[in-house]
C-alpha positions as CSV (number, residue, x, y, z in Angstrom):
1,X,-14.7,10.5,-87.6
2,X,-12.6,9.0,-85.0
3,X,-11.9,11.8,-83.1
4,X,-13.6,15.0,-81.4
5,X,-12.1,18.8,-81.5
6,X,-11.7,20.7,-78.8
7,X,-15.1,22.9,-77.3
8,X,-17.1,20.9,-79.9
9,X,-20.9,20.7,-78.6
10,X,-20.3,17.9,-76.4
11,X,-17.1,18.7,-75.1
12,X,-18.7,22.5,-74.0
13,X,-21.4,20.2,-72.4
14,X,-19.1,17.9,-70.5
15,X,-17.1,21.2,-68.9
16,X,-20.4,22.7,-67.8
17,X,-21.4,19.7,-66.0
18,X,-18.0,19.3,-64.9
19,X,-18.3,22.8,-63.4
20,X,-21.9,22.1,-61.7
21,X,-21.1,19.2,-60.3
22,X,-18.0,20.1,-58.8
23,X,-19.6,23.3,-57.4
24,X,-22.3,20.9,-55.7
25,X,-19.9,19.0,-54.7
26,X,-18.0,21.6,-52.2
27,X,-20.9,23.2,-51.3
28,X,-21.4,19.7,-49.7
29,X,-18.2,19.1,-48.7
30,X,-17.8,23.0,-46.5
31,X,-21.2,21.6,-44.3
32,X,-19.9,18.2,-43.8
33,X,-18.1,17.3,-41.0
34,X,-14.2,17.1,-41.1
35,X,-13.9,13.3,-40.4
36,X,-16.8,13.2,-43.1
37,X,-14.6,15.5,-45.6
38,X,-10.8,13.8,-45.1
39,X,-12.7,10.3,-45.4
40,X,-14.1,11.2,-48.6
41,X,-10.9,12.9,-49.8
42,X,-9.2,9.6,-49.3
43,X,-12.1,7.6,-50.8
44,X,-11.7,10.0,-54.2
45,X,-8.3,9.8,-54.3
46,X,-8.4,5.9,-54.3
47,X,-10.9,5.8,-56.5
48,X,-9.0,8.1,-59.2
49,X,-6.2,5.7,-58.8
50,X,-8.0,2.6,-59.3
51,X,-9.5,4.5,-62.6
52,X,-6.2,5.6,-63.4
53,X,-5.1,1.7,-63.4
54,X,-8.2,0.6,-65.1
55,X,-7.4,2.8,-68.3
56,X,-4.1,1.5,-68.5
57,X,-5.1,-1.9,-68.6
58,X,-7.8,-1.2,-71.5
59,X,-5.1,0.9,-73.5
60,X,-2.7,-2.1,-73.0
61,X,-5.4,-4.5,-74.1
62,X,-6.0,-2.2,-77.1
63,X,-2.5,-2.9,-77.8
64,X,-0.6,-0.6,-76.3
65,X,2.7,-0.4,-74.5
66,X,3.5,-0.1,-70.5
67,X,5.9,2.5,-71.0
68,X,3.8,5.4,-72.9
69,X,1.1,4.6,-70.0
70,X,3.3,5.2,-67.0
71,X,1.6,7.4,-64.3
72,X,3.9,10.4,-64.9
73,X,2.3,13.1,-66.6
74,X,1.5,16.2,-64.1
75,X,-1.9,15.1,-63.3
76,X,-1.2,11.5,-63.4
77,X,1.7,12.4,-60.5
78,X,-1.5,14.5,-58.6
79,X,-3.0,10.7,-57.8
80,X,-0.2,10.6,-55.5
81,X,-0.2,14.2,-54.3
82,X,-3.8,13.8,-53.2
83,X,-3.1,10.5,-51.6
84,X,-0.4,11.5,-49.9
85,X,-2.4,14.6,-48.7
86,X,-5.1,12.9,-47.7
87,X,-3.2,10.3,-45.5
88,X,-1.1,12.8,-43.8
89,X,-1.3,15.3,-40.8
90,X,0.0,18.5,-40.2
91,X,2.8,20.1,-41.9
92,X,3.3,17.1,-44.9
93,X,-0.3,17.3,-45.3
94,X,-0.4,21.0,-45.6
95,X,3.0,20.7,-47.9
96,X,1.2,18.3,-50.5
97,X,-2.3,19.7,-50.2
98,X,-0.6,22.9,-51.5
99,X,1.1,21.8,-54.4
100,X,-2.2,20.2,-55.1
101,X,-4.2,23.5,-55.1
102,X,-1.3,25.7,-56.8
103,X,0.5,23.2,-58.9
104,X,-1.9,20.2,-60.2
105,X,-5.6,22.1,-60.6
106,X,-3.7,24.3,-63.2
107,X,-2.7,21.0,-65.0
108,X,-5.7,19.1,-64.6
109,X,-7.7,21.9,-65.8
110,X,-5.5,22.7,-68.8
111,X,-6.0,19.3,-69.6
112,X,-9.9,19.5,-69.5
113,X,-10.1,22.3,-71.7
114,X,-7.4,21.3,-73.7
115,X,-7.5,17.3,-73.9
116,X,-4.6,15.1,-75.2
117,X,-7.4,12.4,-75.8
118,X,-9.4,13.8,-78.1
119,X,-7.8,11.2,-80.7
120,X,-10.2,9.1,-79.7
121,X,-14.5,9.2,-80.0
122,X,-16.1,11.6,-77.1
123,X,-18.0,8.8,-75.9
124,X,-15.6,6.3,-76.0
125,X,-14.1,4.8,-72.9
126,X,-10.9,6.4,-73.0
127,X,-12.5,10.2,-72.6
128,X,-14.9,9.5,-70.2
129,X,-12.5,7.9,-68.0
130,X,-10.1,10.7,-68.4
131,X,-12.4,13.3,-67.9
132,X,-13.9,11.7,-64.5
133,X,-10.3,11.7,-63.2
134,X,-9.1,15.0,-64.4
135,X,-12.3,16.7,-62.7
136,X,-11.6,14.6,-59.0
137,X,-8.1,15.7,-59.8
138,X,-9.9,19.3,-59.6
139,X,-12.2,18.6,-57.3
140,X,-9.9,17.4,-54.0
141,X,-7.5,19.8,-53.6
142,X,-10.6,22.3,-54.1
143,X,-11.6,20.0,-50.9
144,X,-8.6,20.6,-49.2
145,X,-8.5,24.3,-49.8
146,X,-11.9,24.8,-48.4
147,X,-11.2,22.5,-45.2
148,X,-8.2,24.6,-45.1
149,X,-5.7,21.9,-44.9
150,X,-3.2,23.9,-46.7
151,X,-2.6,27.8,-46.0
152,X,-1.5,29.1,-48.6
153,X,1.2,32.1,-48.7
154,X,4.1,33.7,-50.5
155,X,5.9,31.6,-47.8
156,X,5.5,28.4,-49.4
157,X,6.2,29.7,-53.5
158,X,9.0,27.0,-53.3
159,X,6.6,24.0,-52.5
160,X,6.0,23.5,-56.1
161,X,9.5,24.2,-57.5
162,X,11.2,21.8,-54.7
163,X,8.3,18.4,-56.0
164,X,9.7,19.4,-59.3
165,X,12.3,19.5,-58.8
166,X,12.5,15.9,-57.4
167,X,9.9,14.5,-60.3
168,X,11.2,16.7,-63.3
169,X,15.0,15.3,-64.4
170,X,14.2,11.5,-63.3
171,X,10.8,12.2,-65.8
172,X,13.2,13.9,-68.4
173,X,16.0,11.3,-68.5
174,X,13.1,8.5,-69.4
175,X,11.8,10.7,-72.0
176,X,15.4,11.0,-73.6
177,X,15.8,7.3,-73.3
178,X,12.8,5.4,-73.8
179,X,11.5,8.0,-76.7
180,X,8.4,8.8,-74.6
181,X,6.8,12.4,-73.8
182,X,5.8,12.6,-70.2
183,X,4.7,15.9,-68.7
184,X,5.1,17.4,-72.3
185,X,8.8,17.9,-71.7
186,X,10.3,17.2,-74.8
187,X,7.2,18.7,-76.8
188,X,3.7,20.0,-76.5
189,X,0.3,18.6,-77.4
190,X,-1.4,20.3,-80.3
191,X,-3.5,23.0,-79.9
192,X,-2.8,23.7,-76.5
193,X,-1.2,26.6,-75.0
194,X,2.2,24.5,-74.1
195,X,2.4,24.6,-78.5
196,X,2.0,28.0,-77.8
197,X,4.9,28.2,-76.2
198,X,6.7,26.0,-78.3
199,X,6.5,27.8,-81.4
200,X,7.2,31.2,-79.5
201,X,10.1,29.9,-78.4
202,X,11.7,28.2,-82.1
203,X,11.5,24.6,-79.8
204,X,15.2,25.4,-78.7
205,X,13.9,27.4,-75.1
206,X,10.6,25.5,-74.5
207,X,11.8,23.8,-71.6
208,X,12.7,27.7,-70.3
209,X,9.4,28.6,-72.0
210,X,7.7,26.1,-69.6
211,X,9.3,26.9,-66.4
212,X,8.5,30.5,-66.8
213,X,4.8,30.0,-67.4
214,X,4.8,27.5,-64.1
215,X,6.1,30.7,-62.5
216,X,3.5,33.0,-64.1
217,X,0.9,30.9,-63.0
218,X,2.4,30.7,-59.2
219,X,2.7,34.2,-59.1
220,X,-0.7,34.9,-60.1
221,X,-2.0,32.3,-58.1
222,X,-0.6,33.7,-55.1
223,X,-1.5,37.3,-55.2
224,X,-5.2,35.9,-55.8
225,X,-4.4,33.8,-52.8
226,X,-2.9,36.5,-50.9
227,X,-5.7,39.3,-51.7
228,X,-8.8,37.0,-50.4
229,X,-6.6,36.5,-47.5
230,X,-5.8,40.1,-47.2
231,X,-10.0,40.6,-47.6
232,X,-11.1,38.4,-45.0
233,X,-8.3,39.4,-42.1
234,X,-9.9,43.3,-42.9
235,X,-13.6,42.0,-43.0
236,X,-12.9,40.4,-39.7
237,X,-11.9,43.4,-38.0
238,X,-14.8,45.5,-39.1
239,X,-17.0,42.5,-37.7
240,X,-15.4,41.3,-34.5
């Protein structure tokens, strides 16, 4: 058997040590100092890029070609987001450490539970490398949102539609013209919730399918967003 299904033993293993270790890590991270926490951030977000390289070269040696392993899927474009977050100050740090948070943890955790890899064996290198990166892709905007480098309101909604905006139809054009599938546009994986979508929608709206579930998920992101921050301003004046 060459490949593994999704929540098989070891893939229900590999998302509960995903989950510890990422919990240990912030836990960490909130008693560190802030020079401490931005160096690491940057230090990660290298380091997911350097892995990020490093599997294309081994998929390329395998015998695959450059263009399906472009850096353009939703969490491959979150290397940059987090690098450009963690490089920045002030208002274009706070602008891509949000659409880290609200846009790319969605994505990179749909793509944990749901992997696109899983053509190939669990312990092979492909899945190991890709589950390392998806969880640092989890793991430093979680940074960011807990050094509060990004404040997230109902303000900012249009932070993630504007970087689609810029990424989506450049993405889309290569897809129509090199015959490639980046960011699932043209169709979903299988079993995942994008194929979902996809048959709900007869193929003909999925690209309307897909924009109104990136809504759904901003909405409800926010009002989660909104309520703790609603919580703590009303804790704060019971506790002066």
């Amino acid at each position: 058997m060459n490949e593994f299904e999704h929540f098989c033993p070891e893939h229900i293993v590999m998302l509960i040590s995903i989950a510890v270790l990422i919990t240990a890590g912030l836990l960490i991270a909130r008693k560190v100092s802030e020079r401490k926490a931005m160096y690491a951030a940057r230090i990660l977000s290298i380091v997911v890029l350097c892995s990020e390289i490093l599997q294309d070269i081994l998929l390329i040696r395998d015998g695959g070609s450059l263009i399906d392993f472009l850096p353009l899927h939703l969490c491959n474009l979150g290397i940059f987001v987090n690098l450009a977050a963690s490089f920045t100050r002030g208002r274009v740090q706070s602008f891509f450490a949000e659409v880290a948070i609200v846009l790319l943890i969605p994505g990179a955790v749909a793509a944990l539970l749901f992997p696109d890899w899983n053509y190939r064996p669990f312990w092979s290198y492909l899945p190991l490398l890709c589950f390392f990166t998806h969880s640092l892709l989890v793991f430093i905007p979680l940074l960011f949102l807990i050094r509060r480098k990004a404040r997230i309101s109902f303000r900012h909604f249009w932070y993630s539609y504007l970087f689609l905006l810029v990424v989506v139809p450049p993405i889309y054009l290569l897809n129509q013209h090199a015959g490639v599938n980046y960011m699932f546009l043209m169709f979903p994986p299988s079993d995942s919730p994008l194929e979902w979508i996809f048959n709900l929608t007869d193929g003909k709206f999925y690209l309307c399918g897909l924009l109104i579930l990136v809504t759904a998920i901003l909405v409800v992101e926010y009002l989660i967003y909104g309520l703790i921050r609603f919580l703590n301003t009303k804790k704060s004046y019971k506790h002066p």
